[in-house]
C-alpha positions in Angstrom: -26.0 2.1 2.2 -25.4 0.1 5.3 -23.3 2.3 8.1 -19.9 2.7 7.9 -16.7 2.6 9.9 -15.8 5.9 9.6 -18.8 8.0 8.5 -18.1 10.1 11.4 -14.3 11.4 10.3 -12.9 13.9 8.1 -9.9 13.8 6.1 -8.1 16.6 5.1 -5.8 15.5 2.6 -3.1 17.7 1.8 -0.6 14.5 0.1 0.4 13.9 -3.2 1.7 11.2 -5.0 1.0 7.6 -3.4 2.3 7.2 0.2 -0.3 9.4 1.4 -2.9 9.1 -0.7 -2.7 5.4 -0.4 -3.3 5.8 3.1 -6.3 8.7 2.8 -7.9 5.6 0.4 -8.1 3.1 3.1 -9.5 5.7 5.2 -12.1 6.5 2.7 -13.0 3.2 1.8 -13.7 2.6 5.6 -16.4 5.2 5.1 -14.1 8.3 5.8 -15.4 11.7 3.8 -12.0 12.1 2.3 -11.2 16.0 0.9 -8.3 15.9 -1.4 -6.4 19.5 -1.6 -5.0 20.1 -5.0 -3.0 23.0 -7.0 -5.5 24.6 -9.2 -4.7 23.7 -12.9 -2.3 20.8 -12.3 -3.5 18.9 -9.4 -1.6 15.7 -7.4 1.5 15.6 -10.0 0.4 11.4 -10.6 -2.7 12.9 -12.5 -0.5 13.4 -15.3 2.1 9.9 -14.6 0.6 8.4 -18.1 0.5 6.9 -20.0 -1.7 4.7 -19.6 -4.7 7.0 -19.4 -8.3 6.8 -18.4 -9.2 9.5 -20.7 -7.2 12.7 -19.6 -6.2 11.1 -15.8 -3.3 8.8 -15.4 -3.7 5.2 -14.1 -1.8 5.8 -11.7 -3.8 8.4 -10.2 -6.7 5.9 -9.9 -4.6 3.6 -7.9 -4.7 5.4 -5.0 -8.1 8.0 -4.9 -11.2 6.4 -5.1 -13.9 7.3 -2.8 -12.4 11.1 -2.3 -13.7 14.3 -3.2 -11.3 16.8 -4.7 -11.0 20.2 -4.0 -8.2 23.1 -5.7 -7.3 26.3 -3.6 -4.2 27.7 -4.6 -2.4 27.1 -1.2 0.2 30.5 -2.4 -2.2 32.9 -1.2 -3.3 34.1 2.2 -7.4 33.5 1.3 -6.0 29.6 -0.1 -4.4 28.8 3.4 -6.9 30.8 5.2 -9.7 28.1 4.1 -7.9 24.9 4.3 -7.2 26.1 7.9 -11.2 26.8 8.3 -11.6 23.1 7.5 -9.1 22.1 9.2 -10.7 23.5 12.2 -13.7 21.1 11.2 -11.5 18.3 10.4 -10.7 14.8 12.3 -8.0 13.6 10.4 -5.3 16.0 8.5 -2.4 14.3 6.5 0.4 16.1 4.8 3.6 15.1 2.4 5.3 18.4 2.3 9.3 18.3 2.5 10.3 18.6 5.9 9.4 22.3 7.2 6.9 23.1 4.0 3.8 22.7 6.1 5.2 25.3 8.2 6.2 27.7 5.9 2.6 27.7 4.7 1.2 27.9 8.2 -0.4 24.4 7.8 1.5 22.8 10.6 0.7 20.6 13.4 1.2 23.4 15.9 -1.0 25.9 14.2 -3.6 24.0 13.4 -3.9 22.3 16.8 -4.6 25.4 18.0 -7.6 25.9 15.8 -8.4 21.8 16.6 -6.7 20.7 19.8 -8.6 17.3 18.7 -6.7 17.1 15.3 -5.2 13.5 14.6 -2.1 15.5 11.9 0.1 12.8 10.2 3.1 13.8 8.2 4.8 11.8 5.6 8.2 12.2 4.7 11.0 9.6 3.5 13.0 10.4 5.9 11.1 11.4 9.1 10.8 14.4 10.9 14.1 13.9 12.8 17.6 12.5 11.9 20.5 13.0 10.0 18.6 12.9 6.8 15.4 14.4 7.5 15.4 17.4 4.9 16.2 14.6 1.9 13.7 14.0 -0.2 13.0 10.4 -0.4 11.7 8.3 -3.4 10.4 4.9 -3.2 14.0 3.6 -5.2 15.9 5.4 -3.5 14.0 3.9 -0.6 14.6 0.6 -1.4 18.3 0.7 -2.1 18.8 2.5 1.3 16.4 0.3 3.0 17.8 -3.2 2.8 15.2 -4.4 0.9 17.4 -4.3 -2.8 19.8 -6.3 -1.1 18.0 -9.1 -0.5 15.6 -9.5 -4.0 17.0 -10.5 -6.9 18.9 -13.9 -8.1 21.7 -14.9 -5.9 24.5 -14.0 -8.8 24.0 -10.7 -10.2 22.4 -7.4 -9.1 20.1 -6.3 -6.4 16.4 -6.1 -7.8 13.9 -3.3 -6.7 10.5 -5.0 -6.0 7.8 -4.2 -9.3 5.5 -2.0 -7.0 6.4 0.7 -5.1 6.0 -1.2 -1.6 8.0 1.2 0.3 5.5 4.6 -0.8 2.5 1.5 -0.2 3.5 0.2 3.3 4.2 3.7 4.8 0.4 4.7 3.8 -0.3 0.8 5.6 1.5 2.1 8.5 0.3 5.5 8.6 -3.3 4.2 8.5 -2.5 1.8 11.3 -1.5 5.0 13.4 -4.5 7.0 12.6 -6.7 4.5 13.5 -4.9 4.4 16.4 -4.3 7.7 17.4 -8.7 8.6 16.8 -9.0 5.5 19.2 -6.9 7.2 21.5 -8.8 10.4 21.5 -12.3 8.7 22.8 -10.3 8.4 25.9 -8.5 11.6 26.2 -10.3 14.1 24.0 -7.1 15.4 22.6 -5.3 14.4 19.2 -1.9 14.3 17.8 0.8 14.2 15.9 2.0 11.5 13.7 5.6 11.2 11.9 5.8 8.5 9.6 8.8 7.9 7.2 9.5 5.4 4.0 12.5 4.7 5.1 11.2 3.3 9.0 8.4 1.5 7.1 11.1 0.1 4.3 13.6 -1.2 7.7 10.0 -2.4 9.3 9.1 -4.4 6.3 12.7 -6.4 6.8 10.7 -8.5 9.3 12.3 -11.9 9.7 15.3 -11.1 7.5 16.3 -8.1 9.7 16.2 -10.6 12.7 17.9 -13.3 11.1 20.8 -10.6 10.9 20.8 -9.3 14.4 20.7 -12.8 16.1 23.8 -13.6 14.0 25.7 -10.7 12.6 25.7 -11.9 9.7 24.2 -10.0 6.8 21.4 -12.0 4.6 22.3 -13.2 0.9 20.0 -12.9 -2.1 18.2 -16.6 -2.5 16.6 -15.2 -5.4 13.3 -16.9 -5.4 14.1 -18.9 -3.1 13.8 -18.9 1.2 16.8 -18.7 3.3 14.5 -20.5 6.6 12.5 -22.7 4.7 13.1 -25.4 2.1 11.8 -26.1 -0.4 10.2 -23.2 -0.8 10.5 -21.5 -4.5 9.5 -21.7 -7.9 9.8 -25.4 -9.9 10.4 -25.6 -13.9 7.9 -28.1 -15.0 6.6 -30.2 -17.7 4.9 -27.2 -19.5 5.8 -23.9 -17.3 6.7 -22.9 -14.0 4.9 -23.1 -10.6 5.4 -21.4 -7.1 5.6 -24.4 -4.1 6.0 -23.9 -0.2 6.7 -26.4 2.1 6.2 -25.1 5.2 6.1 -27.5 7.8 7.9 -31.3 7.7 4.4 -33.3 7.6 3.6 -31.5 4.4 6.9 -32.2 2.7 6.6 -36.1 3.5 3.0 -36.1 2.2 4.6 -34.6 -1.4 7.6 -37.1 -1.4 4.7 -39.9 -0.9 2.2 -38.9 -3.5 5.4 -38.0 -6.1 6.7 -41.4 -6.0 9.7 -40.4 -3.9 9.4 -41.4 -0.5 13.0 -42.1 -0.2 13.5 -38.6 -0.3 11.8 -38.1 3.2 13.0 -40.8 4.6 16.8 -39.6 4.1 18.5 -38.0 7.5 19.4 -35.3 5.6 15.9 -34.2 4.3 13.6 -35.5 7.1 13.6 -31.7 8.9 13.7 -28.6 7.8 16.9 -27.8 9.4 18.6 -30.5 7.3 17.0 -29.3 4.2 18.4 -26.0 5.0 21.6 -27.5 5.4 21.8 -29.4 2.5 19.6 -27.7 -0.2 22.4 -27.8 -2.6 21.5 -31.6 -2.7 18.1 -31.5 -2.3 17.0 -28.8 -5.0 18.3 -30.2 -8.1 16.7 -33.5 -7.3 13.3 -31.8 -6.5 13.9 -30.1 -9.7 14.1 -33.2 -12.1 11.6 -34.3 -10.2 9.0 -31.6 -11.3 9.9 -31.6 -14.6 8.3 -34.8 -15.4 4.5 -33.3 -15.0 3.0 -30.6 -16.2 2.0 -27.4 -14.3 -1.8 -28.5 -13.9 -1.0 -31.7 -12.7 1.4 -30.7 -10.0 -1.2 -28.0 -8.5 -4.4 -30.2 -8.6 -1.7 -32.8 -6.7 -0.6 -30.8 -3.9 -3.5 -28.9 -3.7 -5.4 -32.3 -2.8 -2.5 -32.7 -0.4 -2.8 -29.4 1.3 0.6 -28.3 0.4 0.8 -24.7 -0.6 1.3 -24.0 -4.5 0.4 -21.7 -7.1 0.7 -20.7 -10.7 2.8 -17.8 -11.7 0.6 -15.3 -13.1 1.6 -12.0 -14.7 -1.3 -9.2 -13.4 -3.9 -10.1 -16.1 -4.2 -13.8 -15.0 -4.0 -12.7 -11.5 -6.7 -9.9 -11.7 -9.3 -12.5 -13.8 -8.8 -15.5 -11.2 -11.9 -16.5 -10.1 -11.4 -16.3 -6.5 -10.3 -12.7 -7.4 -12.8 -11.9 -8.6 -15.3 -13.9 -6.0 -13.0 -11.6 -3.8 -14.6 -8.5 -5.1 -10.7 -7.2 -5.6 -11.6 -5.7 -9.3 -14.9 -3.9 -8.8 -16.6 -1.3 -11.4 -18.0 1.8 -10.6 -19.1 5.2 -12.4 -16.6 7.9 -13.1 -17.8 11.3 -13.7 -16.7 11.5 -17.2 -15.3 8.2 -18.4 -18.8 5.8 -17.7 -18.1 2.7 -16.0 -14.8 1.8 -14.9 -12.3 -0.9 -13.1 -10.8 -0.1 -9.7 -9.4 -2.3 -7.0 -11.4 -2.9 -4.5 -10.7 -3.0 -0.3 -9.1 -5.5 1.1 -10.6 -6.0 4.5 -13.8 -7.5 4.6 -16.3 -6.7 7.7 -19.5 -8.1 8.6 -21.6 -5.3 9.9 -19.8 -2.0 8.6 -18.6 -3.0 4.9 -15.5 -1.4 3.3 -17.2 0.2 0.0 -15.9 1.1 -3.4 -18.3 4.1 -3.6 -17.2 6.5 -6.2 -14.3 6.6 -8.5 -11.6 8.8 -8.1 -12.0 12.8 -8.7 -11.8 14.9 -11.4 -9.4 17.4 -10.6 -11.6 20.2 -8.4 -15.0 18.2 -8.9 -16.4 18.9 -5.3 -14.9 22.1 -4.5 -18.6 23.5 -4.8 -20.2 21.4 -3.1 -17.1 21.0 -0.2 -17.4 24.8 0.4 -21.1 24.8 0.5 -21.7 21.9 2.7 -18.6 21.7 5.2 -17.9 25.3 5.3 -21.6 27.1 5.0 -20.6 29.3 2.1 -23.0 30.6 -0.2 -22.8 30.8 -3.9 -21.9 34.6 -3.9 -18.7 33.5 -1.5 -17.7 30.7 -4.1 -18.2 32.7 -6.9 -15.7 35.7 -5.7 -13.3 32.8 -4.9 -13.3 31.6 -8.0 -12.9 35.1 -9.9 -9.9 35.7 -7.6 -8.1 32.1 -8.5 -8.0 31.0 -5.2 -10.4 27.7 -6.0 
């Protein structure tokens, strides 16, 4: 296998659920040896989120552990805590979801473990952060959302707020936790020292506001619900056609006078109230249900092969079947297969990124629960069969 991006880091992951281990996933599809700590018996609570099932482990869990190794020590005893801090001490990279103060109470902390590792990179993940009014809340990815801004702004423009389909808040706190680990290891070439990380849902939820938050603190004024629809850019939403319905972006004003041209409406650029983006902001109440008729009179197909030969942005509306069997998908290598341990082949999604020299890899599928806890204590820790085996008869693996 060629060399990897990480093959020199390892992950401690104490997390559970999908912020965390979303972001331990990156890691280990950058090449990171990736431990995953679970509860003897049970496991990461997702293993049982089903159904659907792949065999006896919930989809959901295989969203967000490929390429790990699992590992159960029963983190309620003294010998449990005792080894996770022994490979802590070996560790690069430890990341932890406990509530605010659990990782202390278990002496798993930052400031212990530091002491055992002054070069440990220890990210925490809460919803509401470390500090703050609301740092001992628990914090789910709705809750998240409603709290977060991002509700208020999805959904049609009469009616209620919508949560979006994936949990994007748990997903972009592991994005911007990996960022920071990345960052942080970077960091320690230069200073030989690591540190600690506090990331919370509900800074990555008001992060992911982007433009929208702007928009509000250059005017004060707080932004509607366009449904499908852009409140900076026009047109920019979905179109009913002949047949079905079809996702179109004009960005820029070039590419909306090349449509108006091609759809036998060049009258419709030409108009002072169309001709910039500004005036089709200002008058989209006109504009819209003209472009509307307009794309009713040809069917989906036709419209994309159209301004696809233009160069205006446009897409079909798949549901997740259609978009996981498109064929650039697929020349993507975003749905790859690999060998599970006890279900044969199977489908996982596969990294984003793609590098040149130092590929992102889907090498194994995700665990079963306390597969490598063997082979972990043997090979990171030194411990012979005799060690593991009175381990075992005393429940603490």
């Amino acid at each position: 296998m060629p060399d990897t991006l990480l093959s020199d880091i390892l992950v401690l992951d104490l997390s559970r659920v999908l912020a965390g281990p979303y972001c331990t996933m990156l890691l280990a599809d950058y090449g990171a040896d990736v431990i995953k700590v679970e509860e003897p018996g049970s496991g990461d609570g997702t293993r049982a989120w089903g159904p659907p099932w792949v065999g006896d482990e919930s989809a959901y869990f295989f969203s967000a552990n490929r390429n790990k190794r699992s590992i159960t020590v029963d983190l309620k005893t003294d010998a449990g805590r005792a080894l996770v801090c022994e490979l802590a001490a070996r560790a690069d990279v430890v990341i932890e979801n406990f509530k605010v103060g659990g990782a202390a109470k278990l002496g798993l902390d930052y400031a212990t473990l530091a002491a055992l590792n002054p070069r440990l990179v220890y990210c925490s993940i809460t919803g509401y952060g470390q500090t703050g009014p609301y740092r001992e809340r628990a914090g789910y990815d709705f809750i998240i959302q409603a709290q977060g801004g991002i509700m208020s702004i999805t959904g049609p423009e009469e009616g209620e707020p919508y949560k979006v389909g994936v949990a994007i808040a748990d997903i972009t706190a592991g994005l911007f936790a990996t960022t920071a680990i990345l960052a942080a290891l970077h960091e320690r070439e230069r200073s030989g020292r690591g540190q600690y990380i506090d990331v919370a849902l509900l800074d990555a939820q008001v992060a992911w506001l982007a433009n929208v938050a702007h928009n509000y603190l250059a005017t004060g004024e707080p932004p509607a619900r366009y449904g499908n629809a852009h409140p900076s850019i026009v047109p920019y939403e979905t179109f009913a056609t002949a047949d079905g319905r079809i996702a179109v972006g004009m960005g820029t004003d070039g590419q909306y006078r090349k449509f108006c041209v091609a759809a036998g409406r060049p009258d419709l650029a030409e108009d002072e109230r169309f001709r910039t983006n500004a005036g089709r902001v200002e008058h989209r109440g006109v504009l819209i249900p003209l472009l509307r008729e307009l794309f009713q009179a040809r069917s989906s197909a036709d419209w994309l092969e159209m301004l696809a030969a233009l160069g205006v942005p446009a897409g079909p509306i798949n549901d997740v079947a259609a978009a996981l069997e498109d064929p650039h998908v697929q020349a993507r290598r975003m749905v790859q297969r690999v060998e599970h341990a006890t279900e044969g082949t199977i489908q996982v999604l596969g990294p984003v990124a793609k590098f040149s020299r130092t590929p992102a890899t889907v090498r194994s599928a995700p665990p079963p629960l306390g597969h490598h806890t063997d082979a972990v204590l043997r090979d990171v820790l030194g411990y012979d069969t005799a060690q593991i085996a009175k381990l075992r008869a005393a429940k603490i693996i």
